[in-house]
Every structure is written in C-alpha cells, then in structure tokens.
MIKE-189584 format. One record per residue: x negated, y negated, z negated of N, C-alpha, C in turn. Coordinates in steps of 0.2 Angstrom, whole numbers, padded with zeros to 4 digits, always signed. Each point is the difference from the previous one (the first is absolute). Layout:
REM MIKE-189584
XYZXYZXYZ...
//
This chain:
REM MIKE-189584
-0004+0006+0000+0004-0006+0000-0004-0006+0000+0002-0006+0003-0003-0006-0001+0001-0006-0007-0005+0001-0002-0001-0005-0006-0004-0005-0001+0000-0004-0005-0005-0005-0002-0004+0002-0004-0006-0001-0001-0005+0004-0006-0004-0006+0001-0002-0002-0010-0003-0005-0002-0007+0004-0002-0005-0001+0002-0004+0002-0001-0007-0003-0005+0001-0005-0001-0002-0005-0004+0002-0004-0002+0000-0006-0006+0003-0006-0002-0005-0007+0003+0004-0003+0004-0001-0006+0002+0005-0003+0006-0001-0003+0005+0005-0003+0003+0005+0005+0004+0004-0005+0003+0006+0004+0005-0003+0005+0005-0006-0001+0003-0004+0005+0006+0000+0007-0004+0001+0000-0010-0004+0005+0001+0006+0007+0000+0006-0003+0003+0005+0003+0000+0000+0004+0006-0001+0007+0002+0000+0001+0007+0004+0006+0003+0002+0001+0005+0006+0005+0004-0008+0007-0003+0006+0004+0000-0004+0008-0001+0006+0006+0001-0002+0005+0002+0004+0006+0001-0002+0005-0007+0005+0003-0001+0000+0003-0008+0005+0006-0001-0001+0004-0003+0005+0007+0001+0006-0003-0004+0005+0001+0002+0006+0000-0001+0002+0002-0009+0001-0005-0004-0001+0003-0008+0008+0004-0001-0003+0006-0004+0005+0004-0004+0003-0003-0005+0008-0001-0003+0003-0001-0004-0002+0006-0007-0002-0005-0004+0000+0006-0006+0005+0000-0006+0001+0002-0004+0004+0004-0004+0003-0010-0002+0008+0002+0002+0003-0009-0002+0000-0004+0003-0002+0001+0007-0001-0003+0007+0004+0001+0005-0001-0007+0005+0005+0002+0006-0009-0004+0005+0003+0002+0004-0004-0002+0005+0004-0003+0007-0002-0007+0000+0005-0004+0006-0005+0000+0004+0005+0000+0008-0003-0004+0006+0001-0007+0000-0003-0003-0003-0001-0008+0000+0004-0003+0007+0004-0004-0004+0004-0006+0006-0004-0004+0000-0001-0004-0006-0004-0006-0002-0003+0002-0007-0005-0005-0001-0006-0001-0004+0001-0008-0003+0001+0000-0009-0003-0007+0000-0007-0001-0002-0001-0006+0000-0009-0003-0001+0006-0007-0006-0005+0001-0005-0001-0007-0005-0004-0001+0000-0001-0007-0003-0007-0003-0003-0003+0002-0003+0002+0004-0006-0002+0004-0005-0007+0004+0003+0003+0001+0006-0001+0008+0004-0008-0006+0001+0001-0002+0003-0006-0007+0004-0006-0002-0007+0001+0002-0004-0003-0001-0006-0004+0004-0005+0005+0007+0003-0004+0006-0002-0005+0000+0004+0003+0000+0008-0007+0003+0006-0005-0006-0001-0001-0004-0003-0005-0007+0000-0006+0002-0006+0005+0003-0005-0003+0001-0007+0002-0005-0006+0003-0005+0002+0002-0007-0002+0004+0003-0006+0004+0005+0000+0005+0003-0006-0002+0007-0001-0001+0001-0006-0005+0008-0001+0005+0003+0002-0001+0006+0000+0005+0006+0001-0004+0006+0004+0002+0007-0004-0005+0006+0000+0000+0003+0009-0003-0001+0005-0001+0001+0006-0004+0008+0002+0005+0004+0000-0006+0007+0005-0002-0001+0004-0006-0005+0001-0001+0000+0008-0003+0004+0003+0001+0001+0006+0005-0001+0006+0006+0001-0001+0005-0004+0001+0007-0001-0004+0004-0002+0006+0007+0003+0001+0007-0004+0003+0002-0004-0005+0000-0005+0001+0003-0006-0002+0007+0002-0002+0003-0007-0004+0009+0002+0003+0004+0001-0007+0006-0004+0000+0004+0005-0005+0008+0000+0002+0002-0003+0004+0009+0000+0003-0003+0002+0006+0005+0006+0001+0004+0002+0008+0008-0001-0002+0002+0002+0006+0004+0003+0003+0000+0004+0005+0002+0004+0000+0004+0007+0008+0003+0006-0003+0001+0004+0002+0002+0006+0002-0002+0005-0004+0003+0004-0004-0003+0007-0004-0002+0005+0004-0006+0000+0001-0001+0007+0005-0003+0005-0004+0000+0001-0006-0003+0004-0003+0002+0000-0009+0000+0006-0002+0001-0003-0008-0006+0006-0004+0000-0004-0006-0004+0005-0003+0004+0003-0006-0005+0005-0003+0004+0005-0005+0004-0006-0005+0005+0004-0001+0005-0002-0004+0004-0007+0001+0001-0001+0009+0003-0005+0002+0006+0004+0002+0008-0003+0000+0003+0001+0005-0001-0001+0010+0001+0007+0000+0000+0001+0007+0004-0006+0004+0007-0002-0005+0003-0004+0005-0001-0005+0001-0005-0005-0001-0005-0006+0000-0002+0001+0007-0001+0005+0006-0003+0001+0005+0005-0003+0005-0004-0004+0003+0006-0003+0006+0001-0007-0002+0001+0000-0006+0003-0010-0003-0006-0002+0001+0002-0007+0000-0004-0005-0001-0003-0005-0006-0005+0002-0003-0001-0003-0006-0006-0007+0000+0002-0004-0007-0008-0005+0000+0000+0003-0008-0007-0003+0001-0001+0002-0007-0009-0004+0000-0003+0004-0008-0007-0003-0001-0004+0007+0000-0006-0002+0001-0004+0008+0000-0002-0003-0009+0001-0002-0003-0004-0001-0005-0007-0002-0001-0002-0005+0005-0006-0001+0000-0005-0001+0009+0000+0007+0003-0004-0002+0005+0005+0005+0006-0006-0001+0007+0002+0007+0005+0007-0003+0005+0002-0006-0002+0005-0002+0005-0001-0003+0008-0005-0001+0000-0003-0003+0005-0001+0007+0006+0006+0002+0002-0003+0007+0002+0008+0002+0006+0000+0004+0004+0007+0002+0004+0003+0003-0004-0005+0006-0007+0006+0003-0001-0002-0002-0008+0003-0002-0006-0001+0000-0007+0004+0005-0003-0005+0002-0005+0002+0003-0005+0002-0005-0006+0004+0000-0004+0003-0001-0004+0006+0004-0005-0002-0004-0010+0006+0006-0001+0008-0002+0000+0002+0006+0001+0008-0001+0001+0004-0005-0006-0002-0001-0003+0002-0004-0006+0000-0005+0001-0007-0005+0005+0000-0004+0001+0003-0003+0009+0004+0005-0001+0003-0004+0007+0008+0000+0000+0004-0002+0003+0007-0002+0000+0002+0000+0006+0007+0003+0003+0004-0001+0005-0001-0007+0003+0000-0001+0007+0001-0008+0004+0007+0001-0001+0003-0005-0005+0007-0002+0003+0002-0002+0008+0008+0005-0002+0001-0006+0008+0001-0004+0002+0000-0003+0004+0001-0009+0003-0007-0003-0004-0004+0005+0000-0009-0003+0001-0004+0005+0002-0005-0007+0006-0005+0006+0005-0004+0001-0009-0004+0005+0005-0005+0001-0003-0006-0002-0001-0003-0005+0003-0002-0006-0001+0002-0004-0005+0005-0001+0000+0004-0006-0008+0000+0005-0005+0001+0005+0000-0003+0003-0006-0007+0000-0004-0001+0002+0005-0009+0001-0002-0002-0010-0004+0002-0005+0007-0001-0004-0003+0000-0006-0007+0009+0004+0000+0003-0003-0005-0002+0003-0006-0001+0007+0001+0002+0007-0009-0006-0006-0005-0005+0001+0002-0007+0003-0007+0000-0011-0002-0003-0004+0003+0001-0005-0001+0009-0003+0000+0005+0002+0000+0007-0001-0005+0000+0003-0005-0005+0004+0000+0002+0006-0006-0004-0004-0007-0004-0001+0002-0005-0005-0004+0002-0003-0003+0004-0005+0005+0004-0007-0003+0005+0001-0004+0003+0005+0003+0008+0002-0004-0004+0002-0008-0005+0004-0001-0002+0005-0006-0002-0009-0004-0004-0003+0003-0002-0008-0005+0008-0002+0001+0003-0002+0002+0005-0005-0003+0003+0004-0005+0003+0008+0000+0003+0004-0005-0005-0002-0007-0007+0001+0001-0005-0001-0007+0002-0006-0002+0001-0009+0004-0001-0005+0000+0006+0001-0008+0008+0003+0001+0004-0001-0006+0003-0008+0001+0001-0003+0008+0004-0006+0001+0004+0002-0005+0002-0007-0003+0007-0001-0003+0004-0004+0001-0001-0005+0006+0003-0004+0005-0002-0010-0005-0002-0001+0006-0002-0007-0002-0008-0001+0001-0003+0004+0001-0007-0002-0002-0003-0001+0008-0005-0005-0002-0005+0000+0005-0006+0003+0002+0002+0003+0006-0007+0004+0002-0005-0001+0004-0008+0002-0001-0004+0000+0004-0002+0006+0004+0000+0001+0007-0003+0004+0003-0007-0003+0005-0005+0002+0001-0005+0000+0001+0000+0005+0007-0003-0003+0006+0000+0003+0004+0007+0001+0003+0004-0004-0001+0007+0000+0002+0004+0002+0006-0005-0002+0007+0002+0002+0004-0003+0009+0002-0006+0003-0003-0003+0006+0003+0006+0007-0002-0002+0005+0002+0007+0003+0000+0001+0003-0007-0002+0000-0006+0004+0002-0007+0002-0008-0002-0004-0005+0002+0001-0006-0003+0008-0005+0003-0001+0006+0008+0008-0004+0003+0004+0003-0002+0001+0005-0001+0006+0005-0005+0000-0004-0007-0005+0000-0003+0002-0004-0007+0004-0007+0001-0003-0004+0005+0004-0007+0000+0008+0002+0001+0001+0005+0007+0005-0001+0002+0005+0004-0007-0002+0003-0001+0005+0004-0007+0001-0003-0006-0006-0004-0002+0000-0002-0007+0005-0003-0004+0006-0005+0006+0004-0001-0004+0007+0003+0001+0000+0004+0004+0003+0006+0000+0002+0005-0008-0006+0000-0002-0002+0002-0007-0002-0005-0005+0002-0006-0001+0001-0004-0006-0002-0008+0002-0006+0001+0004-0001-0007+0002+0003-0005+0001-0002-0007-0002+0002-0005+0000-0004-0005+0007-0006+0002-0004-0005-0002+0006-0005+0001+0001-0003-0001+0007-0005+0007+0003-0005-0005+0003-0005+0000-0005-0009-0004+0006-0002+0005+0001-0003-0001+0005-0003+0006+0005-0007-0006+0001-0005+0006+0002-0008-0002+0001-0002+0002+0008-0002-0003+0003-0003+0000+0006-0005-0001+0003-0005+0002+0004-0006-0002+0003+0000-0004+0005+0005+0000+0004+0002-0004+0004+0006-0004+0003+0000-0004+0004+0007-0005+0001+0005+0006+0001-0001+0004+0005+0005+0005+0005+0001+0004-0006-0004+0003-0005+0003+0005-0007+0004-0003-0003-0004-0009-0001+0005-0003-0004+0008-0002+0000+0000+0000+0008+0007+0000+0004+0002+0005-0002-0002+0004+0001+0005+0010+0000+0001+0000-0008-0004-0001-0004+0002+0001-0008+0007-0005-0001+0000-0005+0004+0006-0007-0001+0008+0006+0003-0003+0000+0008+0005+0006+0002+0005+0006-0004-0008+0004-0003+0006+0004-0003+0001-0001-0007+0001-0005-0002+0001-0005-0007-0002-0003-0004-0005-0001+0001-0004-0002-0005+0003-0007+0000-0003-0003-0005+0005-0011-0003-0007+0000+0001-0005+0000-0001-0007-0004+0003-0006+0005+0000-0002-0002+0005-0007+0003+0001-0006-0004+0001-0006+0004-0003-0005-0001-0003-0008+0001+0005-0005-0002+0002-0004+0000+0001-0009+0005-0005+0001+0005-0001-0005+0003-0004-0006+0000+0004+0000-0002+0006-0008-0002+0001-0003-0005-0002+0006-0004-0003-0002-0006-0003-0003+0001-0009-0004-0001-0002-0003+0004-0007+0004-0004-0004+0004-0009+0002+0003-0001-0007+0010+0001+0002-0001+0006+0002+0007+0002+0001+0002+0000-0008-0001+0003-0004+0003+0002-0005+0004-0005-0006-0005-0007+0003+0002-0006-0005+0007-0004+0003+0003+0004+0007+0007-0002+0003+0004+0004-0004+0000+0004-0003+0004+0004-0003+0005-0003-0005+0006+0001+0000+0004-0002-0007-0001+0007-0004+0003+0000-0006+0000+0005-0007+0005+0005+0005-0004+0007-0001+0002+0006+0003+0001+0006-0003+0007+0002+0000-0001+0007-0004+0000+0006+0003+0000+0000+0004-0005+0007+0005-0003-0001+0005-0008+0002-0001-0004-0001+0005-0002+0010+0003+0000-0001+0008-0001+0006+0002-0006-0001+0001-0006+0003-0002-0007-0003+0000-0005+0006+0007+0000-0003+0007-0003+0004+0004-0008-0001+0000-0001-0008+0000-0007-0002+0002-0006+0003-0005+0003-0002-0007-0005+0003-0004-0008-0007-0002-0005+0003-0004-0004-0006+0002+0002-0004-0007-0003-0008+0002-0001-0004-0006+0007-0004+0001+0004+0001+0006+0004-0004-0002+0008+0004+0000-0001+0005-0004+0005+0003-0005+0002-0001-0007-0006-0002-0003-0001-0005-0006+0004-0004+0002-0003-0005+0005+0004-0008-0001+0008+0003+0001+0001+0003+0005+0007+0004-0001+0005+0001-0007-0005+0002-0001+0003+0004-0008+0002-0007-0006-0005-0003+0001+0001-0008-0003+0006-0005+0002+0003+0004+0007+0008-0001+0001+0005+0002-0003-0002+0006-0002+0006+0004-0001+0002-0002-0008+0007-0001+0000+0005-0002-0005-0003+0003-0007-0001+0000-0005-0004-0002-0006+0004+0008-0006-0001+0005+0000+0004+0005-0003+0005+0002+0004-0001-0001+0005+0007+0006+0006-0002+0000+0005-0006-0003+0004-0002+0001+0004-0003+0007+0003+0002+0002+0005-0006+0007+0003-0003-0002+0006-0007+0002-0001-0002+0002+0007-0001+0010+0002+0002+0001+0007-0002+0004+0002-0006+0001+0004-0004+0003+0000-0007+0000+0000+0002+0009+0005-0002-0005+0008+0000+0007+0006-0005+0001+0006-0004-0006+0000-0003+0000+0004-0006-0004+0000-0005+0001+0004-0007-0004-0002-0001-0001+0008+0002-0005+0002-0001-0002+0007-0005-0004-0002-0003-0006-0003-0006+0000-0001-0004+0005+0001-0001+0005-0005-0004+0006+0001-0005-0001-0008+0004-0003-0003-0002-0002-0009+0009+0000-0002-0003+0008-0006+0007-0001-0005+0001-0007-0003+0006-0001-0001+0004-0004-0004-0005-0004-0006-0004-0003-0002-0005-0004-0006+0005-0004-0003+0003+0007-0005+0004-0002-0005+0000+0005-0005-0003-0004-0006-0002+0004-0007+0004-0001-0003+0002+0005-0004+0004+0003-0008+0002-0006-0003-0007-0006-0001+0000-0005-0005+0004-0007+0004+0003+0001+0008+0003-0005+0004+0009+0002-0002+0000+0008+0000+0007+0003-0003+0004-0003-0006-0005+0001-0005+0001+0000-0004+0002-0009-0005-0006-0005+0006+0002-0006+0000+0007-0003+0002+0002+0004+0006+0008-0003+0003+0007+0004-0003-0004+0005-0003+0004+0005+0000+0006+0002+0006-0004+0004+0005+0002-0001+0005-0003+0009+0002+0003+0003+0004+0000+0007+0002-0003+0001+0005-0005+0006+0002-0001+0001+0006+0000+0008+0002+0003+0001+0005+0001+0006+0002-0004+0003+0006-0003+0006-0003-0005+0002+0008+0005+0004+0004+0001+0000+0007+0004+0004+0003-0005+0004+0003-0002+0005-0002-0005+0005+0003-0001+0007-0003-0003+0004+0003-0001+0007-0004+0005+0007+0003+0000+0004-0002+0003+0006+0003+0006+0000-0003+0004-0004-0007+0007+0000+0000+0003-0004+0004-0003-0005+0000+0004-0006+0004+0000+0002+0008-0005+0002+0001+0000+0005+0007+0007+0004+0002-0001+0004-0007+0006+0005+0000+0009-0002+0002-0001-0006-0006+0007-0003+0000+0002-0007+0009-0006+0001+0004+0000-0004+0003+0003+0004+0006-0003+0005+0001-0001+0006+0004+0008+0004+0000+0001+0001-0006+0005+0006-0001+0005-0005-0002+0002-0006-0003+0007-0004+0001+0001-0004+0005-0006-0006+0001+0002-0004+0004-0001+0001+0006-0004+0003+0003-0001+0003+0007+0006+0000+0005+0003+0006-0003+0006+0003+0001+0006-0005+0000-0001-0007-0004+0005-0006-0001-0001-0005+0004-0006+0000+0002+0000-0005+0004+0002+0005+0010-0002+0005+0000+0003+0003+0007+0008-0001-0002+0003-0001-0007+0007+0000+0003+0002-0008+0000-0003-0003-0003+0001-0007+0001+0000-0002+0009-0007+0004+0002-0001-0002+0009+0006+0004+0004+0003+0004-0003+0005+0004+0003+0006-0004-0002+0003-0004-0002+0003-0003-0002+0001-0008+0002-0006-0002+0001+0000-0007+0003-0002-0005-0006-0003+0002-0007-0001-0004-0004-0006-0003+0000-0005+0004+0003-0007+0000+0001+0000+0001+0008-0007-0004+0003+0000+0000+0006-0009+0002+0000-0001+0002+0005-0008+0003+0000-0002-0005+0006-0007-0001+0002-0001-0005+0003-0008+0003+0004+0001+0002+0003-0007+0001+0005-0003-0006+0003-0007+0000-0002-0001-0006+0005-0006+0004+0006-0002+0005+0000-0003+0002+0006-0001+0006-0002+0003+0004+0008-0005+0009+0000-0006-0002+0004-0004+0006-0002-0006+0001+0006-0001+0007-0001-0003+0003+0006-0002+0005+0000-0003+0004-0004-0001+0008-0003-0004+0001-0004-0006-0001+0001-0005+0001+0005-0005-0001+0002-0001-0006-0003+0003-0007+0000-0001-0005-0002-0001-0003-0007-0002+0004-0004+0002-0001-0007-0006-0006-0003-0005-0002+0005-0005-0003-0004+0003-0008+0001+0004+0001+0006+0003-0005+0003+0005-0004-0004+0005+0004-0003+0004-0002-0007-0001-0002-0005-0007+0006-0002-0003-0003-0005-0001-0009+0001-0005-0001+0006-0002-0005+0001+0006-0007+0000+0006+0005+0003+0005-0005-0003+0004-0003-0006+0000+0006-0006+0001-0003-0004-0005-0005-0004-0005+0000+0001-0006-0003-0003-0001-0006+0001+0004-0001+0008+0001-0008+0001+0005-0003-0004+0004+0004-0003+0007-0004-0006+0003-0003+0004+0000+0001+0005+0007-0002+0007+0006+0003-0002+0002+0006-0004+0002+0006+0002+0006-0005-0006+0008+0003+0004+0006-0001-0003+0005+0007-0003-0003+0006+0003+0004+0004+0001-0007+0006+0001+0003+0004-0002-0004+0007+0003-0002+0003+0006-0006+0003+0000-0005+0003+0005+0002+0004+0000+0002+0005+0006-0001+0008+0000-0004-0001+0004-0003+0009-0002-0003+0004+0008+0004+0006+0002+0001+0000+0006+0004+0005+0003-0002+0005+0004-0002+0006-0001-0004+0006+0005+0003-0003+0006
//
C-alpha cells in the first residue's frame, strides 16, 4: 500500500511517499480503506520535534481516517465490514490507504454527512464539546477563547453561548482569523501576535488557554477573583502555561489541565459520537478548507504552518 513514512524529525521534506505491506488488524481492531486522512498542527509539531512525543522512527504519521472496514480483528464484530467508519488510531499510522485502528475508537458516518465532514468535524468538535461540558457555563459569563478561529477554537466560539455564554473574545493571528472568529460569534476579537493583547481584556471567568507561554499568567490575572477558571489545552507557543501554585492561590482562581488518558477517554467515548450527531443533525457544521493528495502530505504540512488555514486539511489516497 502507499503511505507516508517519517523518517526523521525535521521539516515538511522529511515526510516521504513509500510502499509498505498492507497492516493486519490486531485483537480490537478494524482495519479501514481510508477515504480521507486528517493532518493537524499538532501533527506539524511532532514531525519538527518542536512538541515531544515518543516517535518509532521510521514512523506513519497520522491519527484520523475515515473509510471502509475491510478487515476486523479478534474480538470485533463481523458486521462492521462493509460500513463506513471515522475514528482515531490512537496515536499514529493514519497517513496510509489502509489504517488500522481500534473499534472503540471509531463511529458510524451519519447520514446526510460525506465522509469528509465527518472526519473533519468528529476529533476537533469533539474537543470543543468535551472543554465547554468541563467549562460548567452557568450562563452570563464572559469568555475567552484563544486561537478562535483554528478548528477546536472555532467550535468553542461558535457553541459557547449555546452553553451559557454571555460573551465570547476570541484571539487571532490575523485580520481574516479575526473576521471568521467575529463570524462565528465571537463580540470581539483580539490580536495575540500582538504581546500586549492581554492588557485589552476586561475581567473573565473562563479562559480556554491554547497558546500557553508567559502570557497565560497575564491571562490568569484576568480572570474574576475566586470563580474564575482557566482551562489549560494547548501549547501553541510550544511553552506550557507559566503559572505557579503561588499565582492560584493569589486569585483564588482554578486551573484545569485537559489532557491525559482519561480526558482522552471521555473525549473519545462521549463526545466524539456527540458531535457526529450534532453534524447529522445540522447543529454543528464541519468545514474543510483544502484536500490534497496523499502523496502530498509535506505540502499540507507546509500549509498549515503558514496559519492561513480556516478549516481542515485532508489527504485523500
């Protein structure tokens, strides 16, 4: 089969087509013929080295497909063969025509959605839905989301007063993110290239913290005085959050890390499956902003890294 194999950490080149035996589904697995492939930032950050994370290398990249069950492993239902599923591998190997992954982690395409909208919408909706359930809105508050327009941060804007919101700043790196964050709701949008973004803020009682870095602090020094929370999910800077015990305990104010194998689990096994029925439903919309070929993986890469990107990359065998 034709795959992408990362053979070393460093830029988008070192991502290259390869032929590779076709992988066996092991005990818990279904084995799909890949529709689509997605690529995140995330993903651009591991192959860089820029975000640790334990690498076999030579490695298939990858953690979202979608296609077709062409295979199952022990202790799968037989009658998984033939549907159509998306799901996560749990990690790596998605970059590839056929993905192994376990059956746990994947879910029916609703209908009245391709399978592209699936793939696109499921893991980043799923994300957003799993932090705003944690956020515990009570309706009236002000909130901060970061990265506003990228794709967990445009689900956060566009839901959050859905679930309790009053009002939604959103953060952006540019004019066109900071339009799209206004589009899908946000009351004002913010500039985080700008380092003294954090001094526009009015007093905030929930911040979704993605950048990370030194100006999560100044962040936190937003946040409402004894009722405040930050959720703490991402490190796009590429420096956790610089905020110490002795900043908490000063505001008395909360902070929540979204990460680890149970938050995984609950994100995976509740909301996954909630946000495909929201996209089945018409409550959630998924948004592609460019397929390319699988061959072309280094190419995606390279496009997310510009932070042009509004919507998700796939790659398509």
């Amino acid at each position: 089969m034709r795959a992408i194999q990362l053979d070393t950490l460093g830029g988008p080149e070192t991502l290259r087509p390869v032929d590779l035996p076709r992988p066996r589904p092991e005990a818990g697995q279904v084995l799909l013929r890949a529709q689509a492939i997605g690529v995140s930032y995330a993903e651009t950050r591991i192959r860089s080295g820029a975000l640790p994370f334990p690498l076999p290398l030579p490695v298939v990249p990858g953690a979202e497909a979608v296609g077709e069950v062409v295979e199952t492993g022990e202790g799968v239902d037989d009658g998984l063969l033939g549907t159509v599923r998306v799901g996560v591998t749990g990690g790596l190997g998605a970059y590839a025509e056929y993905v192994a992954m376990p059956a746990a982690l994947t879910c029916p395409v609703p209908e009245d959605v391709t399978p592209l909208e699936a793939l696109a919408g499921a893991a980043p909706g799923a994300i957003a839905l799993a932090l705003l359930h944690r956020a515990r809105l009570g309706g009236g508050e002000t909130v901060l989301v970061e990265a506003g327009a990228g794709t967990i941060g445009g689900y956060l804007v566009a839901h959050a007063k859905e679930f309790g919101a009053a009002r939604v700043i959103a953060t952006a790196g540019s004019p066109a993110k900071r339009q799209r964050a206004l589009d899908l709701g946000a009351d004002q949008a913010l500039d985080h290239g700008d380092p003294t973004w954090p001094d526009a803020l009015p007093d905030v009682d929930v911040a979704f913290e993605s950048i990370g870095g030194a100006s999560a602090r100044r962040v936190l020094e937003r946040l409402v005085p004894g009722a405040g929370r930050m959720l703490f999910y991402g490190m796009l800077s590429g420096e956790p959050a610089a905020v110490t015990a002795a900043d908490l305990m000063e505001r008395g104010v909360t902070v929540v890390g979204c990460g680890g194998p149970g938050w995984a689990g609950q994100v995976f096994g509740t909301h996954y499956p909630e946000m495909l029925a929201r996209l089945g439903s018409g409550r959630s919309r998924a948004v592609v902003h460019e397929t390319l070929p699988l061959a072309e993986a280094a190419q995606a890469h390279r496009l997310l890294e510009s932070h042009a990107v509004t919507g998700r990359v796939l790659l398509v065998p």
